[in-house]
N, C-alpha and C positions, 0 to 999 in steps of 0.2 A: 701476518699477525692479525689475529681477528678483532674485531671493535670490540669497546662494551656500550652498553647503552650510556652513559657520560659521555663517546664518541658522539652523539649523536644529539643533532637541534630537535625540538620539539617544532609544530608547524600548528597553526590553527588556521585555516583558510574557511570562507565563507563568500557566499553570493545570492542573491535574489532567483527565484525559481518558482512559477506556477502557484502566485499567489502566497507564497511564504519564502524559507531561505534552505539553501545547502549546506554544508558543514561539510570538511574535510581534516580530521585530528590524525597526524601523521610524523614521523622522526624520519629527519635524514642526514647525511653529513655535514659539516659545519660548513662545506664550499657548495652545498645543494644552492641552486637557483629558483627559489620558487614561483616567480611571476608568470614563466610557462606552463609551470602546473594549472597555477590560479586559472591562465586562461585557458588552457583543453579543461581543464572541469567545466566552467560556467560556459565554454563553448558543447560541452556534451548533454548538458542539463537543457540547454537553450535549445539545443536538436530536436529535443525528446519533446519539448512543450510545442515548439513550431508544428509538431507532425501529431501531435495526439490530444491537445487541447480543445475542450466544447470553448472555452473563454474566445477562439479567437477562430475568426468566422472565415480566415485565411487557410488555416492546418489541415494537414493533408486527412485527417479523420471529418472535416468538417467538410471536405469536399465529396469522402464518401456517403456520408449523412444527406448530402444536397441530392446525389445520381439517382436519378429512378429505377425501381426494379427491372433485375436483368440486366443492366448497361456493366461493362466489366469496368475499372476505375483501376486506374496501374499507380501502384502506393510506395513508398520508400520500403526496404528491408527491414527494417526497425520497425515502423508500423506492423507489416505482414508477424514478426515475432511475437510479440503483442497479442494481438489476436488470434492467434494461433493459440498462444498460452490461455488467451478469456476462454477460449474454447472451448479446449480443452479441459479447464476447470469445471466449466461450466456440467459440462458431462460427467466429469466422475463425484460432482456434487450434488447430483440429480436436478439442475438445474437453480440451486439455492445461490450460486454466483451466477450473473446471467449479464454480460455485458450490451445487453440489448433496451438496456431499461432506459435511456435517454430521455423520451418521451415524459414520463414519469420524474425523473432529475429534474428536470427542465420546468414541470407543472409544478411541480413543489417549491418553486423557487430558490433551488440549488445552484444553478445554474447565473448567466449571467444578469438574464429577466427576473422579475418577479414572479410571487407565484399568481397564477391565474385560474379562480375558479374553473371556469368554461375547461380550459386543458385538464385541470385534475378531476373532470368529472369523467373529461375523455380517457384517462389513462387508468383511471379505475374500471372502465367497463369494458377496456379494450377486449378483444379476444386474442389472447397473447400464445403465441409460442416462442420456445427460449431461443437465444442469437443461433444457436447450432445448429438448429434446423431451417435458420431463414438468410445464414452466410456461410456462403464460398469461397474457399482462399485455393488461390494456383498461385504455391510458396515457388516453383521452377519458372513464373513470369512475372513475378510478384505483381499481380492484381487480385480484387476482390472485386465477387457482385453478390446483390443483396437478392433473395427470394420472395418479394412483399415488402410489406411497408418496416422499415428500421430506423431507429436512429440509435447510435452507439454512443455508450458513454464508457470512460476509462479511468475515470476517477478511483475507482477500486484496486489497481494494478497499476498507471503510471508511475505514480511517484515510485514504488517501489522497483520500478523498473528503473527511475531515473538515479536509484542509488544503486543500482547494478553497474549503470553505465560509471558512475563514480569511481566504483570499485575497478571496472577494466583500466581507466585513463590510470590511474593509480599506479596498477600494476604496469603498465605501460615505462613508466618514469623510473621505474627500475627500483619501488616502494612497496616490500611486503609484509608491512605491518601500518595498519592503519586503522580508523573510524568511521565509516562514512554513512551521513544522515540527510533527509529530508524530511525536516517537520517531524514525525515521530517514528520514519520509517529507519530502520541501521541496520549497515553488514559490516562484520569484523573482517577485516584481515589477518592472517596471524596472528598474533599475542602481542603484549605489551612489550619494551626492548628488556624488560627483566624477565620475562618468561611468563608474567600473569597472563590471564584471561582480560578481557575490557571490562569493567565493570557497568552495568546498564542499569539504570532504574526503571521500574514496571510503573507505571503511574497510578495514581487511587483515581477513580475515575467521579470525582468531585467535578459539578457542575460551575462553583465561582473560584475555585484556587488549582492550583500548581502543585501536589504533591506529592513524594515518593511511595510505593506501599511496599514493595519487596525487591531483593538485588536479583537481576538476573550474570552469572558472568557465561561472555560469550567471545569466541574463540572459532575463526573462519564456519563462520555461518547470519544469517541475516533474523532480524524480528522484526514484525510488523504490530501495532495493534486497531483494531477496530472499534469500535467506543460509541453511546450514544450521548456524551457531557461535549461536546465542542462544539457540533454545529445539529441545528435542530429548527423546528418551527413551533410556535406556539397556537394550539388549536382547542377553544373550546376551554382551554388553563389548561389543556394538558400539553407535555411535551414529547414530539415526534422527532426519532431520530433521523438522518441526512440518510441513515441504509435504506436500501430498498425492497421491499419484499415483491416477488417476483411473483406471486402467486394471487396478490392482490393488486398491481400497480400502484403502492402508496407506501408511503416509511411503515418502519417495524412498529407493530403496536404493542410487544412486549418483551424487548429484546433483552439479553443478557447486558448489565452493565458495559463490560467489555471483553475482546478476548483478544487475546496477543498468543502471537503462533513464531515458532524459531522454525527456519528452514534454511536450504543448501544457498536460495536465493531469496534478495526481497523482493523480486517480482511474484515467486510463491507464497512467500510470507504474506504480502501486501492482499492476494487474492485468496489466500485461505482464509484469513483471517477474516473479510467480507463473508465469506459465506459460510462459516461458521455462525458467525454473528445472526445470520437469515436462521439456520436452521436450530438457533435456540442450545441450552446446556445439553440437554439428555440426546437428541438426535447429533447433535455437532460431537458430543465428546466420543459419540459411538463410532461419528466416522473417522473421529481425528486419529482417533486409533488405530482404525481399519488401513491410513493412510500412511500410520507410523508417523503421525508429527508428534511434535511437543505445541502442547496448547495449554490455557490459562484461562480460563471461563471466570467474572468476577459478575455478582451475581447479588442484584440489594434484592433485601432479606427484611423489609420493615425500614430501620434506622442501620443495621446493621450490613456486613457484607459480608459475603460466602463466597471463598474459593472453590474451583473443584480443578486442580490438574490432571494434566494429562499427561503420560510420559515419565521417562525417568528425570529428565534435565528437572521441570518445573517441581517433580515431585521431590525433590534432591534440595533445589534452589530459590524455591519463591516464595518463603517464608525467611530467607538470612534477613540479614541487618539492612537498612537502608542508607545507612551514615556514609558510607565510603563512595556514597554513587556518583559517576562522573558524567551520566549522561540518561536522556529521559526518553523511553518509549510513549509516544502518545497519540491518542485517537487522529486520524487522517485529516 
């Protein structure tokens, strides 16, 4: 006899993760056990920040960061995937996601330190070329070495990788239908236990409040968005977003409000969505296209804001209702 969703507990689980929290909305039988969920999650989240975190001067990306060029540095699996993926992006973005921009993070005071003149004047004149052409990865010994001077940053891609790994522990517990988020990174599992899609709210990308602008419903696939309202510097009275433009060493000086991208995974989502954001509405929507994503460029306009989708999902869905939302996409 099959269940119906009345068979079934509703679960809301949550824990601390890289400076904000995880979330895990999920249904299982009335005799499910969930404290061993609770911990493989916050034990897989806590993986992910030990091995890829700038915050903490221990993790294995920070010992890549320390190695002089040339030295090979043997890295956990999960690392090497990572990078692999910054990579790779990085390439078929022409370089507009570049996880190479550390330096830059770091001077701007993104990072753990303040920012520091002296460093942001070095990271503006750098002569830069992008992480792919200055890192090596040999994924058959799992080490990496650096070709010149690097410092990696992951801020663009982890979290949404770390609700990847939410997603696997999940599926792991014999749970195929779920929510899983970080901060405003989320991948669906399956459907709701009555057959719906998750419903997700798109954020208005308002600099002092919290607020819905359109529903997205999402259904095994992940969204990411990237934003320049949450975290920023104040320069001059103007405000510079925490992205990084690759091309200049310093945040974007005119970036799109924000763009939220659906993909198969959040680690895709988390880094497309990055470098959309770099490469601006009219070159981002050209490539989101060319890439077959679904994407959502939000776009102030004076007082006003300007949508431009991309795709059938956003052009279908990001304009519903936002009353029914059960959960919030929002800038990283």
């Amino acid at each position: 006899m099959s269940k119906t969703c009345t068979d079934l507990r509703r679960l809301a689980l949550n824990g601390p993760t890289m400076g904000t929290r995880w979330s895990a909305l999920t249904y299982a039988p009335a005799t499910f056990d969930p404290a061993p969920l609770q911990a493989a999650l916050q034990a897989a989240v806590d993986e992910v920040d030990s091995q890829m975190s700038t915050w903490r001067p221990d993790s294995a990306l920070m010992r890549l960061n320390a190695a002089p060029p040339g030295a090979w540095v043997p890295l956990p699996a999960r690392l090497i995937e990572v990078l692999a993926c910054g990579l790779e992006i990085g390439r078929a973005s022409g370089g507009a996601f570049d996880i190479g921009m550390g330096d830059a993070v770091a001077a701007w005071g993104f990072g753990p330190a303040a920012a520091d003149p002296a460093r942001i004047r070095a990271a503006v004149t750098a002569q830069r070329r992008p992480a792919q052409d200055r890192l090596e990865l040999d994924r058959v010994n799992l080490r990496a070495r650096k070709h010149g001077p690097l410092q990696i940053d992951l801020n663009g891609i982890a979290k949404g990788y770390g609700v990847d790994r939410l997603a696997e522990v999940t599926r792991s517990f014999g749970l195929s239908a779920a929510l899983l988020a970080i901060d405003g990174e989320l991948r669906a599992l399956g459907s709701q236990p009555d057959g719906s899609p998750w419903p997700i709210a798109v954020e208005r990308p308002d600099y002092d409040a919290r607020a819905a602008l359109s529903l997205l419903a999402l259904q095994d696939a992940a969204v990411a968005t990237s934003g320049d309202y949450r975290h920023w510097v104040q320069v001059g009275g103007r405000r510079l977003s925490h992205t990084m433009d690759p091309r200049r060493g310093g945040p974007l000086l005119a970036p799109p409000a924000s763009v939220t991208v659906v993909a198969p995974s959040c680690m895709l989502a988390d880094a497309w969505a990055t470098a959309l954001m770099v490469l601006g509405c009219e070159a981002g929507a050209t490539l989101a296209a060319a890439q077959g994503l679904d994407a959502l460029f939000l776009i102030r306009d004076g007082d006003a804001l300007r949508t431009v989708p991309v795709g059938q999902l956003f052009g279908a869905q990001a304009a519903a209702s936002t009353a029914s939302a059960s959960a919030t996409s929002s800038t990283m």
